[in-house]
VOPAGU-2260 file (C-alpha; in pm, 1 decimal, decimal comma):
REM VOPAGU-2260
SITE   aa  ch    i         X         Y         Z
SITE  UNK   A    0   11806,0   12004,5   12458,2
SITE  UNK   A    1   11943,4   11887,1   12144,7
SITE  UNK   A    2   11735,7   11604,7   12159,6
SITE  UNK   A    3   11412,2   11838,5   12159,5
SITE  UNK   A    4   11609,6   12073,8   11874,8
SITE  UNK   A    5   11708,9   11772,7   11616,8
SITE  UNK   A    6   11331,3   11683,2   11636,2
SITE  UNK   A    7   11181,8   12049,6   11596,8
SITE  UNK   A    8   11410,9   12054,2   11313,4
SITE  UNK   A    9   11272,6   11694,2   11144,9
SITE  UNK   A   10   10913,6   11844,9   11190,3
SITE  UNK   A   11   11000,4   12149,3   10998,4
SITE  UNK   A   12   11154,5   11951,9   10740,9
SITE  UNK   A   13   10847,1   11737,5   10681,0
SITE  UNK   A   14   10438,1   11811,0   10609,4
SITE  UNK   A   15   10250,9   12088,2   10722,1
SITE  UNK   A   16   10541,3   12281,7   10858,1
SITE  UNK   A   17   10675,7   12442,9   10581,6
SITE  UNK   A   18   10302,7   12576,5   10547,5
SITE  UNK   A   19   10028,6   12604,1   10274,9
SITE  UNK   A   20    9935,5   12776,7    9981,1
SITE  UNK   A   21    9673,4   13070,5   10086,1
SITE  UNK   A   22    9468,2   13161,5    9756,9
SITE  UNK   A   23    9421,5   12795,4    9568,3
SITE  UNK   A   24    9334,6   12670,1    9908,7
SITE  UNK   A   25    9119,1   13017,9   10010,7
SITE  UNK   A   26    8939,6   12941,0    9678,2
SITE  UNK   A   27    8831,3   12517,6    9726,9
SITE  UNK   A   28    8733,8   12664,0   10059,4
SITE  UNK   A   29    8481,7   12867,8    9885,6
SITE  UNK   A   30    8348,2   12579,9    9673,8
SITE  UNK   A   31    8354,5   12368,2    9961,9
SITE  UNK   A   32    8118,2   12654,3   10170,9
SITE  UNK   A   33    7876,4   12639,1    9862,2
SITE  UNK   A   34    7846,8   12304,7    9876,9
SITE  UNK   A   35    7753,1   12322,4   10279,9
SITE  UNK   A   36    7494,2   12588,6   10182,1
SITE  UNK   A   37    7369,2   12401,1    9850,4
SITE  UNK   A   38    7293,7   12129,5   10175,2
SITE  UNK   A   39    7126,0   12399,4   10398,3
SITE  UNK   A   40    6913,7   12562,7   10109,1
SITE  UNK   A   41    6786,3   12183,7   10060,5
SITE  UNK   A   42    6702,0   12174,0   10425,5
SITE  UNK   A   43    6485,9   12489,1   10408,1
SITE  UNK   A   44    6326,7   12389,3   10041,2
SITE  UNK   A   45    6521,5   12656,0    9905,2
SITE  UNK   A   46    6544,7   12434,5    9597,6
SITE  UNK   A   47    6693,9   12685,0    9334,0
SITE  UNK   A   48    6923,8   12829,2    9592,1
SITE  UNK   A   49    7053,9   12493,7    9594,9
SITE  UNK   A   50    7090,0   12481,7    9247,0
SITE  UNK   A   51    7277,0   12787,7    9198,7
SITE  UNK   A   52    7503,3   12737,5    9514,2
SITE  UNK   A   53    7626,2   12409,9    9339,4
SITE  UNK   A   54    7698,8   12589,1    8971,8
SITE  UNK   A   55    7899,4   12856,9    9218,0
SITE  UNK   A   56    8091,5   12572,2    9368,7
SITE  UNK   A   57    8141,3   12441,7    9040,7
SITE  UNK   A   58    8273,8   12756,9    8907,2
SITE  UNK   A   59    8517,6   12806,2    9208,0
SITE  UNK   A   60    8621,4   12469,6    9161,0
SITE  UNK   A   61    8766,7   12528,4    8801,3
SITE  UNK   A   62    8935,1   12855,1    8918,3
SITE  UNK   A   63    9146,2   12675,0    9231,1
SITE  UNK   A   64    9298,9   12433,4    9004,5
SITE  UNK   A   65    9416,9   12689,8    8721,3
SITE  UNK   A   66    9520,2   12957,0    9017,0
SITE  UNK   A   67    9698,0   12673,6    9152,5
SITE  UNK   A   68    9905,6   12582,0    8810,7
SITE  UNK   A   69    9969,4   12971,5    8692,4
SITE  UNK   A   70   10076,4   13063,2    9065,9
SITE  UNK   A   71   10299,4   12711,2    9072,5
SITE  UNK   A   72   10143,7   12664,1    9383,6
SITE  UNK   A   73   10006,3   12304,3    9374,6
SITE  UNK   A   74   10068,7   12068,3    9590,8
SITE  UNK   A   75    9965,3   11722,5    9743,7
SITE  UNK   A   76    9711,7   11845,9   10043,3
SITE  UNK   A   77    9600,1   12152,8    9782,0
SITE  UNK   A   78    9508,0   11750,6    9570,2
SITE  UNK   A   79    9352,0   11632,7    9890,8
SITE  UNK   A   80    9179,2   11921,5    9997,9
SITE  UNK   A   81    9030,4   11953,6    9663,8
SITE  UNK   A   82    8871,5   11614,8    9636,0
SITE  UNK   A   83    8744,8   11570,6    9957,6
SITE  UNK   A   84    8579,8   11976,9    9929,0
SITE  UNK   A   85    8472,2   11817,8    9544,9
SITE  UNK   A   86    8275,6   11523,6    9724,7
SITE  UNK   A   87    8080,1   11727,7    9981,7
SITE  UNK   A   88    7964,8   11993,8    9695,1
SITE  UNK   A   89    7976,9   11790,5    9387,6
SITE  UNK   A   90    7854,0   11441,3    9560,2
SITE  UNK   A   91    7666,0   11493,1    9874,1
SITE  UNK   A   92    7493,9   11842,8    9803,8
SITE  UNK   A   93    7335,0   11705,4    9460,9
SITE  UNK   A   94    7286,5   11381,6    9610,0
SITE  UNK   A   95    7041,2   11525,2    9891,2
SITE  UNK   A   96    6909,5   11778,2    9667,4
SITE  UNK   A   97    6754,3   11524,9    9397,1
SITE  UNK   A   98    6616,2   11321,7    9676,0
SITE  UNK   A   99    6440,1   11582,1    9827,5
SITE  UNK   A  100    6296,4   11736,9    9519,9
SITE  UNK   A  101    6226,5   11462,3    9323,5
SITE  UNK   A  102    6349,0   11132,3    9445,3
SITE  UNK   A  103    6129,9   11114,5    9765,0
SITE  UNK   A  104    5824,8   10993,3    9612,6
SITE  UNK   A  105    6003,1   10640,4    9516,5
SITE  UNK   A  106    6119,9   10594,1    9898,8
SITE  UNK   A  107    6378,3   10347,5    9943,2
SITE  UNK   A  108    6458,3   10305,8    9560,9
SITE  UNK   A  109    6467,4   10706,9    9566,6
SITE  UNK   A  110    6734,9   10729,8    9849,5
SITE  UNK   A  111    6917,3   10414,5    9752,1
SITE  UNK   A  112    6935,3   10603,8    9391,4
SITE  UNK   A  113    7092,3   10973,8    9537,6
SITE  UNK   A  114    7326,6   10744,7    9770,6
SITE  UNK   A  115    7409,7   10503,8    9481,1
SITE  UNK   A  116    7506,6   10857,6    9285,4
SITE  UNK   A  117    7733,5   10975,5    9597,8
SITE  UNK   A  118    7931,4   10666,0    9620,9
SITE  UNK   A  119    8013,9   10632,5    9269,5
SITE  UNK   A  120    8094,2   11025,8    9281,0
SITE  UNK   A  121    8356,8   10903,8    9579,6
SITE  UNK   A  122    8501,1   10648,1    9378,7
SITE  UNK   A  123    8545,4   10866,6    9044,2
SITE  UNK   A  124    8729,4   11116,1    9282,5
SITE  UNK   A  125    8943,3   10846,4    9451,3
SITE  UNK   A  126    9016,5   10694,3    9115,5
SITE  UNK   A  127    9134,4   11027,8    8963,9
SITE  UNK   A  128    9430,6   11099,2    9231,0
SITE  UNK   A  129    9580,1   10734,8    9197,4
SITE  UNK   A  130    9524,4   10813,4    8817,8
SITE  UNK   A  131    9675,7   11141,7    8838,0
SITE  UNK   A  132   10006,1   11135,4    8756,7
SITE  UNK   A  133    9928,0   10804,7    8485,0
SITE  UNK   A  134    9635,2   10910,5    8217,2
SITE  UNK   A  135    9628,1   11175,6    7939,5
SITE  UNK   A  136    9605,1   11543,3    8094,2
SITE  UNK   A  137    9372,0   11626,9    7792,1
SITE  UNK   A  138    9116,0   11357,8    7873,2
SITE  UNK   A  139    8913,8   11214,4    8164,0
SITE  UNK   A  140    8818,2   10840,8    8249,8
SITE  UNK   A  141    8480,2   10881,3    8297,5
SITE  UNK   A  142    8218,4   11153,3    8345,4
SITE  UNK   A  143    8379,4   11467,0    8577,9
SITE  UNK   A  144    8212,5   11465,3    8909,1
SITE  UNK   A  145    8150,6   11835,9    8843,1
SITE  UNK   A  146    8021,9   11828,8    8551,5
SITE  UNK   A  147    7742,6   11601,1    8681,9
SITE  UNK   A  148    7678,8   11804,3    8944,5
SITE  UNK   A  149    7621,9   12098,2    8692,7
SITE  UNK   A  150    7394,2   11853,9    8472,0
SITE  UNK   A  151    7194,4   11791,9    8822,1
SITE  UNK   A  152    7193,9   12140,2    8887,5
SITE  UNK   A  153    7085,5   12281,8    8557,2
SITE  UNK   A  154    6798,8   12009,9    8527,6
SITE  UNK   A  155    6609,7   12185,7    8865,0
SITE  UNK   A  156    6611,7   12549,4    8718,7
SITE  UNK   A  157    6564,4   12426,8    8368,9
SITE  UNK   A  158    6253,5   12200,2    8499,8
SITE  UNK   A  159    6148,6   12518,9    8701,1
SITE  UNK   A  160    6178,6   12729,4    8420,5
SITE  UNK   A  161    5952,0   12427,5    8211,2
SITE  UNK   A  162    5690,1   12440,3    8553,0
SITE  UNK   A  163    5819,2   12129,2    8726,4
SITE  UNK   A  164    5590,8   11945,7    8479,3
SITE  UNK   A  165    5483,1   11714,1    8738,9
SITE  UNK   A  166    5512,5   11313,8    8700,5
SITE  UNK   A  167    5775,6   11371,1    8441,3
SITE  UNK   A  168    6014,7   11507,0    8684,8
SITE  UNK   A  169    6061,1   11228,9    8874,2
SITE  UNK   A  170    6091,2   10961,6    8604,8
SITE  UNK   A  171    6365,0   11197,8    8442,4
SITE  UNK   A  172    6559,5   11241,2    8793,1
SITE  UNK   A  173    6533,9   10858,4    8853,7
SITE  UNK   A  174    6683,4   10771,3    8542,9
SITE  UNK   A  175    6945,2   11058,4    8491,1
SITE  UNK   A  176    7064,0   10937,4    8816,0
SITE  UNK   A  177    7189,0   10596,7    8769,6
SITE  UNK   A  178    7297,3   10722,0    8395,9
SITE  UNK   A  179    7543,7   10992,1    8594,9
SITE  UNK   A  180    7657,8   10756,9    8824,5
SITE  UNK   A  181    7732,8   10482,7    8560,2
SITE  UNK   A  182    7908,9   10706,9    8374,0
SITE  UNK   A  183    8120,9   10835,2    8651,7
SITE  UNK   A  184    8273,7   10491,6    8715,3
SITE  UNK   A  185    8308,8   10416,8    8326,7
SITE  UNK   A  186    8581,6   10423,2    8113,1
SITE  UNK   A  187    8433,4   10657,8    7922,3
SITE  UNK   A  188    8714,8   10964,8    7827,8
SITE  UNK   A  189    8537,5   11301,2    7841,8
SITE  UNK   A  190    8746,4   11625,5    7745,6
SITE  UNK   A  191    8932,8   11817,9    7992,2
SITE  UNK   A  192    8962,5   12116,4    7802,2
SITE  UNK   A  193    9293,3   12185,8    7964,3
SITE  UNK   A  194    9444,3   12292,0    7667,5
SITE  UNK   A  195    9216,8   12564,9    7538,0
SITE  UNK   A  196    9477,3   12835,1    7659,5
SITE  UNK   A  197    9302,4   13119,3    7737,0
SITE  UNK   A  198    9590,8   13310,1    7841,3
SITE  UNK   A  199    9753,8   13220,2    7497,4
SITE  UNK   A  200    9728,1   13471,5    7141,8
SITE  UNK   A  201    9410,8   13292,1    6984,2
SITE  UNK   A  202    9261,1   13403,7    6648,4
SITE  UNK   A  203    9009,9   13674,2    6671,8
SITE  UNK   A  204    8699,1   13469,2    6590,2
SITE  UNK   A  205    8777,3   13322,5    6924,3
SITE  UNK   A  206    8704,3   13596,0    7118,8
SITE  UNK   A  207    8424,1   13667,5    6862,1
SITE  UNK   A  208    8262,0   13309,8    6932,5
SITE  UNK   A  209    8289,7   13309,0    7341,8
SITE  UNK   A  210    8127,3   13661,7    7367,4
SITE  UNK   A  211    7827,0   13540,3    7129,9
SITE  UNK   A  212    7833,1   13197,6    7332,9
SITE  UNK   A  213    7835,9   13408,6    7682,9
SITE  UNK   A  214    7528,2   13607,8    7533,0
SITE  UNK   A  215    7351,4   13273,4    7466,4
SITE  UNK   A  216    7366,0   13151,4    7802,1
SITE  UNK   A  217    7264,0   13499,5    7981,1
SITE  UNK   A  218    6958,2   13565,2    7764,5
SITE  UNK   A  219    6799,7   13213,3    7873,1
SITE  UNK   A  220    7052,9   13096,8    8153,4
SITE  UNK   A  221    6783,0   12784,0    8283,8
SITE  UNK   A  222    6748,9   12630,5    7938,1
SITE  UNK   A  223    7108,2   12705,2    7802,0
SITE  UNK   A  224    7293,3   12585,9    8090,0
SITE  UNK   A  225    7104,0   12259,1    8080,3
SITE  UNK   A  226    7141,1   12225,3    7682,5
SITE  UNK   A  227    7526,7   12231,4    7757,7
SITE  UNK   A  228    7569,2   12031,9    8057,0
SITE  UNK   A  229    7360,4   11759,1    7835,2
SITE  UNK   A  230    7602,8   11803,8    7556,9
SITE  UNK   A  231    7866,8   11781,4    7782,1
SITE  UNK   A  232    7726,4   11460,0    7888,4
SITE  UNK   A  233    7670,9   11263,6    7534,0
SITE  UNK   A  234    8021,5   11381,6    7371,8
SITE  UNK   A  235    8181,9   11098,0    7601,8
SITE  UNK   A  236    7938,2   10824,4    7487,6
SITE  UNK   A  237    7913,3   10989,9    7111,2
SITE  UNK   A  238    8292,2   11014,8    7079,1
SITE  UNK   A  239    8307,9   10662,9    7239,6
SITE  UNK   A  240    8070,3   10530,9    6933,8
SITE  UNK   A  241    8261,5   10699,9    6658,0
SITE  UNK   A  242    8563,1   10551,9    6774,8
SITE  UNK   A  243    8470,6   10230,0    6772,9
SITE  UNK   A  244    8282,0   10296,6    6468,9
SITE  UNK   A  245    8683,7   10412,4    6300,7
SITE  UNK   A  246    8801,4   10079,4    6402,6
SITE  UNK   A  247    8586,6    9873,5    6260,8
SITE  UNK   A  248    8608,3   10001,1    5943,5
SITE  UNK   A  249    9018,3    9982,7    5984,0
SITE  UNK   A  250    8973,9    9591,0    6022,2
SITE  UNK   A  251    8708,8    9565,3    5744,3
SITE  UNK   A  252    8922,5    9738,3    5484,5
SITE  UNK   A  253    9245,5    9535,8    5641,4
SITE  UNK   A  254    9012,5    9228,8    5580,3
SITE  UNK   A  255    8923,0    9312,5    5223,6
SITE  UNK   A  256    9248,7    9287,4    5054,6
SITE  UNK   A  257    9313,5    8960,3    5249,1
SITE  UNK   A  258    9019,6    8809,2    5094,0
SITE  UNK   A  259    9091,2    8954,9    4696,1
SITE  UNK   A  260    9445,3    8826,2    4735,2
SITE  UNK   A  261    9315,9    8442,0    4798,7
């Protein structure tokens, strides 16, 4: 009997026994079940249900994680839960949604394209936790599997909004694939925006400028939320280019007074 107690005791010690937290968890569990209906609508050729179900998922999944740090309530399977919920709505959903509404017509390259965007969506998540703890909280390595699956998402209801436009669809799909998935994997730092504290005393043009931005989006929500997620998408490459830009003209004017002194 003490045998059986000592143990009971160890379990209750260690993992799962001490339990888990209800509403950061409750709240991936929502992004995760629009992420299994994104999949469904696709099944039915419910193409902008898809599309919206995948910005919900996208805005659940940016509530968990700030619940999570204002509660103090994170923890290492809220970290796993949250990446493996990320790939089903962030990686798989989009993945089978461009192939079935614009990648089919290319056949194998098509699928090999969506599947070539889901594995490099897995490895941008896997890379992120072992990076976790090690990179710059402000920044991330490489495009945010969310925000491509907002980019993905905004390009079928802003194509939808243009009339699906016909041939040009699926040589813009093709190609903003691979680009997404390159970018995933890169090294390229993208904002986190972590440190905009919102719960913080900003200056009143603040509140001013995210009303008028707010009424942007809502009086053409196709073609606004596709204008940001692109913008989103070039400041990594743009901010990239300007910084190597900055250096080299560091080590041309280091250069210059080299050369004038000989």
């Amino acid at each position: 009997m003490k045998r059986d107690k000592s143990a009971k005791s160890k379990r209750r010690r260690g993992g799962m026994k001490k339990g888990i937290y209800i509403l950061p968890n409750l709240l991936t569990s929502g992004s995760l079940f629009c992420g299994f209906y994104a999949i469904i609508a696709v099944f039915n050729g419910k193409y902008l249900f898809a599309a919206v179900a995948i910005l919900a998922s996208v805005l659940f999944d940016g509530i968990d994680g700030k619940v999570a740090r204002l509660t103090r309530s994170t923890s290492r399977f809220g970290v796993e839960y949250d990446s493996l919920s990320d790939l089903v709505a962030f990686g798989v959903a989009p993945g089978i949604l461009v192939f079935s509404w614009a990648l089919q017509p290319y056949g194998r390259l098509g699928w090999l394209a969506a599947f070539l965007y889901v594995a490099c969506g897995a490895l941008r998540l896997a890379r992120f936790n072992v990076q976790v703890d090690t990179v710059e909280s402000r920044y991330f390595r490489g495009l945010p599997i969310p925000a491509a699956a907002s980019l993905i998402a905004a390009t079928v209801l802003f194509f939808h909004r243009l009339g699906e436009v016909g041939e040009i669809k699926h040589i813009f799909i093709l190609l903003l694939i691979y680009l997404l998935a390159f970018l995933m994997v890169s090294n390229i730092r993208y904002h986190s925006f972590k440190d905009l504290g919102l719960l913080k005393k900003k200056p009143f043009g603040t509140l001013v400028a995210m009303i008028l931005a707010i009424v942007v989006v809502m009086a053409e929500p196709e073609i606004m939320l596709f204008i940001f997620s692109a913008l989103y998408l070039m400041m990594g490459p743009l901010s990239a280019l300007l910084g190597w830009y900055r250096k080299r003209e560091v080590a041309l004017s280091e250069k210059k007074p080299e050369s004038s002194t000989r």
